[in-house]
DSSP file (Angstrom, degrees, kcal/mol; ACC not computed):
  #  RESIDUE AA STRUCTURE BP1 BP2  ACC     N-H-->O    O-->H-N    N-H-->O    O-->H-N    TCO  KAPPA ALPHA  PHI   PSI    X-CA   Y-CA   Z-CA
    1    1 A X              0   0    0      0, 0.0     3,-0.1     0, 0.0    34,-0.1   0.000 360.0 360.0 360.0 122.9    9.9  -95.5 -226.9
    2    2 A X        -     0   0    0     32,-0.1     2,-0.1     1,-0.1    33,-0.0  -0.325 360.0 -77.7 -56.3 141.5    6.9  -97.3 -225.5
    3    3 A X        -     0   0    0      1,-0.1     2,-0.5    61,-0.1    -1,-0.1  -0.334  52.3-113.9 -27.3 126.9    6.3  -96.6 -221.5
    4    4 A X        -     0   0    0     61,-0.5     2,-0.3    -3,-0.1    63,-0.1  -0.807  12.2-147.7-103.2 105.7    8.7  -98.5 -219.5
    5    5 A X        -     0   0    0     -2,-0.5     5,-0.1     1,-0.2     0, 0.0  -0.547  19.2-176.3 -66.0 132.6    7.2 -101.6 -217.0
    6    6 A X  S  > S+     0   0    0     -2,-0.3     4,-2.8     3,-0.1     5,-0.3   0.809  82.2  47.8-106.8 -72.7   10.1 -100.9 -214.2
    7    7 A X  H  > S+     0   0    0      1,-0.3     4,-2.3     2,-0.2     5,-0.1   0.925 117.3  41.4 -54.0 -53.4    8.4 -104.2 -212.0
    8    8 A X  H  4 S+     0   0    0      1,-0.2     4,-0.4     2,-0.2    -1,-0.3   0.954 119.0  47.8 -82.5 -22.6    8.4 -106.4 -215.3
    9    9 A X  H >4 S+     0   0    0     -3,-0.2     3,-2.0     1,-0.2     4,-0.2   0.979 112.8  47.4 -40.5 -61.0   11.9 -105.0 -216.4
   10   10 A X  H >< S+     0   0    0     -4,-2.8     3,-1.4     1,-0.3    -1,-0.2   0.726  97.5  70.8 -72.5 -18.1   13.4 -105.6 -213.3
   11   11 A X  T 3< S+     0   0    0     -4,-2.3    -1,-0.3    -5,-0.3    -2,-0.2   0.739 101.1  48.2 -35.4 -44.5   12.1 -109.0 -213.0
   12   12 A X  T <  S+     0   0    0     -3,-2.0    17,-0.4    -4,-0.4     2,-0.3   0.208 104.6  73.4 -60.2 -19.7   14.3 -109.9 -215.4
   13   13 A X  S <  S-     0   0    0     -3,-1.4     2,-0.7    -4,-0.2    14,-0.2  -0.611  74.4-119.8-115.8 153.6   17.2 -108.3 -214.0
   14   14 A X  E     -A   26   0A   0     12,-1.6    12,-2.8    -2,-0.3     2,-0.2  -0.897  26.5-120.7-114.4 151.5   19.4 -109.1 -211.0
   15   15 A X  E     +A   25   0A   0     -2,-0.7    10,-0.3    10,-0.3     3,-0.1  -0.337  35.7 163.9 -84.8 142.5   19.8 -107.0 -208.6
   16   16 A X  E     +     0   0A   0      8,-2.9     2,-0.2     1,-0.3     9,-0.2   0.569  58.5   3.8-138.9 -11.9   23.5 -105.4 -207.4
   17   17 A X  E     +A   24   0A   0      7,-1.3     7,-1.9     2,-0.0     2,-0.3  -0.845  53.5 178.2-170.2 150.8   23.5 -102.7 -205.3
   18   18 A X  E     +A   23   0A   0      5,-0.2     2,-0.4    -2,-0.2     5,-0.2  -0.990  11.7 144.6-149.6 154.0   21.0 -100.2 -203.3
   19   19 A X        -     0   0    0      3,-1.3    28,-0.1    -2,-0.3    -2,-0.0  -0.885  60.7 -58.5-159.8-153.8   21.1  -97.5 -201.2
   20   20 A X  S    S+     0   0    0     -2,-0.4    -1,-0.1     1,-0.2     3,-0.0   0.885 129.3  27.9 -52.0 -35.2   19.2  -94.0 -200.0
   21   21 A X  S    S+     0   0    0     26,-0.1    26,-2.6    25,-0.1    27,-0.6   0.849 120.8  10.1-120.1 -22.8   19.7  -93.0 -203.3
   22   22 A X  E     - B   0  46A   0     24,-0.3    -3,-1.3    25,-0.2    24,-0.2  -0.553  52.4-142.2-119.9-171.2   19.9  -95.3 -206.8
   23   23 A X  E     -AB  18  45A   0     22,-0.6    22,-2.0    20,-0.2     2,-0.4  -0.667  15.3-156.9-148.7 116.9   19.2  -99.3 -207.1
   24   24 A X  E     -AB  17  44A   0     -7,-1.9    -8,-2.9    20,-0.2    -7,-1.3  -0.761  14.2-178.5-113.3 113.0   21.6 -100.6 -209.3
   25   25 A X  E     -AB  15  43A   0     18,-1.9    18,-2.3    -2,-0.4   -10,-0.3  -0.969  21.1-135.3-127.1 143.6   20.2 -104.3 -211.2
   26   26 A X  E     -AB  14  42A   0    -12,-2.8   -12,-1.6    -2,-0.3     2,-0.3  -0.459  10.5-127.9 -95.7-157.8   22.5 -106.2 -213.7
   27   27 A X        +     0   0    0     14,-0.9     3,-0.2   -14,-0.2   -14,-0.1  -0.697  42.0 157.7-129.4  71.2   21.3 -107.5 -216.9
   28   28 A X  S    S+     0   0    0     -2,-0.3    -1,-0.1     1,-0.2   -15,-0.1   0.471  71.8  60.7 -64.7  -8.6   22.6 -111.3 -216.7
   29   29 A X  S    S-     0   0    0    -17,-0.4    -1,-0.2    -3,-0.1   -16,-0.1   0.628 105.6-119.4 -82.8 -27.4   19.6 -112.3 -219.4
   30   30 A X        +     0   0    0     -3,-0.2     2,-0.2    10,-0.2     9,-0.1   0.970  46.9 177.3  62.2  67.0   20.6 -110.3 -222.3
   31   31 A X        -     0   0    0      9,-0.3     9,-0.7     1,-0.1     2,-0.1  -0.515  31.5-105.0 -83.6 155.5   17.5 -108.4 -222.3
   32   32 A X        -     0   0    0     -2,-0.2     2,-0.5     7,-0.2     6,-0.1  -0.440  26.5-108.3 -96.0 176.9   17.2 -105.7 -224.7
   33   33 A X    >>  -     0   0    0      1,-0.2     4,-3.4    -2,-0.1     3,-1.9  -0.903  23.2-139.9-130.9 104.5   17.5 -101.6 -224.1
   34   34 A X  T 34 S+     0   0    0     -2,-0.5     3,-0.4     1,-0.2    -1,-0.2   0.897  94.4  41.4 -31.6 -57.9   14.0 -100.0 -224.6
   35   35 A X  T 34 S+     0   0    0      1,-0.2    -1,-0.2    -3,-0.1    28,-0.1   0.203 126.9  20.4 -87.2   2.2   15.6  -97.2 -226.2
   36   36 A X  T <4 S-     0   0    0     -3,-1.9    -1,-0.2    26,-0.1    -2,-0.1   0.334  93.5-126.8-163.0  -2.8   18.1  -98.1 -228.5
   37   37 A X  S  < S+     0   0    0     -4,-3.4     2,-0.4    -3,-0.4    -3,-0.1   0.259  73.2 103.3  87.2 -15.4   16.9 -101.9 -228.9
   38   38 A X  S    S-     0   0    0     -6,-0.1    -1,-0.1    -5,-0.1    -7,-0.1  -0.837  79.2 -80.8-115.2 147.5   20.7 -103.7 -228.0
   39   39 A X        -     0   0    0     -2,-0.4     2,-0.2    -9,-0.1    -7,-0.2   0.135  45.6-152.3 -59.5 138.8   21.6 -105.3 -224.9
   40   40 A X        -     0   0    0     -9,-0.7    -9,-0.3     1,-0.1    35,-0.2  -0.646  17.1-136.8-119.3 178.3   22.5 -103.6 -222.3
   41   41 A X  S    S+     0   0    0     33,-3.1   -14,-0.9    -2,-0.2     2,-0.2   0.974  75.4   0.9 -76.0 -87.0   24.9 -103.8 -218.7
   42   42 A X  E     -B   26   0A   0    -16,-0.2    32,-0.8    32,-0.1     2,-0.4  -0.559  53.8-131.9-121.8 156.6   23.1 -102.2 -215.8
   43   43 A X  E     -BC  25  73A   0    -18,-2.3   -18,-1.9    30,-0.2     2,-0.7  -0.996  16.5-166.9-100.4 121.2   20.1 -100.7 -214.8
   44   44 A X  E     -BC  24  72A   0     28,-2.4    28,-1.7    -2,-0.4     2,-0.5  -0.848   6.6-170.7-118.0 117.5   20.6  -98.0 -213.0
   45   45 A X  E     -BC  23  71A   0    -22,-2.0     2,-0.6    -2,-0.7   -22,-0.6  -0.879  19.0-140.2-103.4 134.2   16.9  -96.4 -211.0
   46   46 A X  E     +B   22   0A   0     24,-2.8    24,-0.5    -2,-0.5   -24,-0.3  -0.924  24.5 179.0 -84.9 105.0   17.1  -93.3 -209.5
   47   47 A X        +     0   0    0    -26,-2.6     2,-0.2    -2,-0.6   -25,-0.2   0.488  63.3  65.9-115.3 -20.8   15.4  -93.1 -206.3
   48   48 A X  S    S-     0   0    0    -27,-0.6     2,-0.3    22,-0.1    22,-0.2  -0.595  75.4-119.8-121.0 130.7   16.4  -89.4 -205.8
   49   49 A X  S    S+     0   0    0      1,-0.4    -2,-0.0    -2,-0.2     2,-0.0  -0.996 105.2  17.3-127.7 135.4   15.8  -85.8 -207.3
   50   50 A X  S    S-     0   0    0     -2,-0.3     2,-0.5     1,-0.1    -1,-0.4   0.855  92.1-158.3 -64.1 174.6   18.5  -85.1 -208.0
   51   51 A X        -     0   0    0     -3,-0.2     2,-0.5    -5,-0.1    -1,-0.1  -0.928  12.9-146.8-135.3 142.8   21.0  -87.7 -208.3
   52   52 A X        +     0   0    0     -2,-0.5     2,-0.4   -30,-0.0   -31,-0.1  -0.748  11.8 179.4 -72.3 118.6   24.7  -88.6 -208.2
   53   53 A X        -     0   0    0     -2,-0.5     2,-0.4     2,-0.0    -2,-0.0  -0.895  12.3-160.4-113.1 153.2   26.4  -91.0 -209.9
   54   54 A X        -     0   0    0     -2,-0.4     2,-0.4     0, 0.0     3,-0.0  -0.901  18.7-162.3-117.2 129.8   30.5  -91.8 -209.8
   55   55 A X        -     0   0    0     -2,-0.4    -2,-0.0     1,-0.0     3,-0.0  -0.999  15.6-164.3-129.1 126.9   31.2  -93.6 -212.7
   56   56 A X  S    S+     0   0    0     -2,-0.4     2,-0.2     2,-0.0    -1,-0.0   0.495  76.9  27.9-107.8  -0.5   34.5  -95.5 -212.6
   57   57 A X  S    S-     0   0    0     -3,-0.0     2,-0.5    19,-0.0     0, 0.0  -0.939  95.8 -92.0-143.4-172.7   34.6  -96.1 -216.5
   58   58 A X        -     0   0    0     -2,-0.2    19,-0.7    19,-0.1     2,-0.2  -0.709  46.3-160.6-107.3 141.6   33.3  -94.3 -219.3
   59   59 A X  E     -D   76   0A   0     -2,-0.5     2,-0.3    17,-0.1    17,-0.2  -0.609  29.4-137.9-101.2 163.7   29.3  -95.6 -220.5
   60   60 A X  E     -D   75   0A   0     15,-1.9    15,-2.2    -2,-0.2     2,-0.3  -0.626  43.5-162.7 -77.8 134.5   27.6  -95.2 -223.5
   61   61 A X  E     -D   74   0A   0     -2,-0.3     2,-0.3    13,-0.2    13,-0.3  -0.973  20.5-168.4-137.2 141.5   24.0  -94.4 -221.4
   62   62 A X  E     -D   73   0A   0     11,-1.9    11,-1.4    -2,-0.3     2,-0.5  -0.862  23.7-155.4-109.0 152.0   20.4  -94.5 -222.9
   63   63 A X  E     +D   72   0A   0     -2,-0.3     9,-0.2     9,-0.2     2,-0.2  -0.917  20.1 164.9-132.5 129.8   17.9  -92.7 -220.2
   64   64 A X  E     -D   71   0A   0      7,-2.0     7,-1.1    -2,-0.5     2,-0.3  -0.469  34.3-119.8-116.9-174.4   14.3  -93.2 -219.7
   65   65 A X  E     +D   70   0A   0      5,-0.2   -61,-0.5    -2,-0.2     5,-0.3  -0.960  30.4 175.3-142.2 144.6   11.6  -92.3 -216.8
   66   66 A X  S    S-     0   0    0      3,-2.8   -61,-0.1    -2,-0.3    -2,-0.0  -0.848  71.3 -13.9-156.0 111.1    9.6  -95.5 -215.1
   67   67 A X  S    S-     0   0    0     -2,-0.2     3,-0.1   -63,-0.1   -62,-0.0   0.880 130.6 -46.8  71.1  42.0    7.1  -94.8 -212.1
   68   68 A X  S    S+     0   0    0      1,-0.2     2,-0.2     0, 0.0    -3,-0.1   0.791 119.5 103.7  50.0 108.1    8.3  -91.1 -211.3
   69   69 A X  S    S-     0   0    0     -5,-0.1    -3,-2.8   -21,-0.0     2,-0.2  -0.148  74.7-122.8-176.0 128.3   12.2  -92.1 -211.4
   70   70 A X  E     - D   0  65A   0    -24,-0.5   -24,-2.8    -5,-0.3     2,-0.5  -0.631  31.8-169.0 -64.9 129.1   14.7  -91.5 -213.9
   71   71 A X  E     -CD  45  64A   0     -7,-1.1    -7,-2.0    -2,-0.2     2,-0.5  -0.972   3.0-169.8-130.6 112.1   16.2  -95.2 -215.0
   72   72 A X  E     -CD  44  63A   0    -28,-1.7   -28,-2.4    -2,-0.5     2,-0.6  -0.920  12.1-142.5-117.8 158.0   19.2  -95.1 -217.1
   73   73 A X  E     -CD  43  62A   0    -11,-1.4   -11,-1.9    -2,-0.5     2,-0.3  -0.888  14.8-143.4-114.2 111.4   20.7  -98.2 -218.8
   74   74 A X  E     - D   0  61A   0    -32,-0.8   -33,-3.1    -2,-0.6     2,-0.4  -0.561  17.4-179.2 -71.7 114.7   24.4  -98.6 -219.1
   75   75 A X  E     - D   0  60A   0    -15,-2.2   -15,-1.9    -2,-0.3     2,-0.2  -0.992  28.0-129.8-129.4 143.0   26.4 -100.1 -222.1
   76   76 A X  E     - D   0  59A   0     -2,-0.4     2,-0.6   -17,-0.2   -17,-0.1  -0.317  20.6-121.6 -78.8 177.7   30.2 -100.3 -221.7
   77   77 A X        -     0   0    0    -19,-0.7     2,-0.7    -2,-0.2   -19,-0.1  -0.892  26.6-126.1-107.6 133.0   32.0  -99.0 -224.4
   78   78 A X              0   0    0     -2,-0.6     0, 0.0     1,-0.1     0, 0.0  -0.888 360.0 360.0 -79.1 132.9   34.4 -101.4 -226.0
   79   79 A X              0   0    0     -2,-0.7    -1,-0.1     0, 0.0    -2,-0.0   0.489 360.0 360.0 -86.3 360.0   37.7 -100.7 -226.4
């Protein structure tokens, strides 16, 4: 996996939630998933060492690092 632009990713992306500790952007473009090459749901940046996430369904997750932060990228699962 090529080095991850977090500003020109997130460009792309819209944004959906922030706080102290994550920044949560969705992916309304269909942009593709450095890591695994198919589109994915959210972006999830971790702003925090370490961090919590609550996850209120179950993800498929690919995970990367972008600017000192862990960013992982969220695909739902279909049922």
């Amino acid at each position: 996996m090529d080095e991850i632009d977090l500003d020109e990713l997130v460009a792309s992306l819209t944004p959906r939630e922030e706080n102290q500790t994550i920044t949560v952007y969705q992916n309304t473009v269909a942009v593709s998933c450095p890591a695994c090459d198919t589109q994915f749901d959210d972006l999830v940046v971790c702003k925090e060492n370490p961090a919590s996430l609550n996850l209120s369904k179950q993800l498929d997750l690919c995970v990367g690092s972008a600017d000192g932060h862990a960013v992982i990228f969220t695909h739902k699962q279909l049922a």
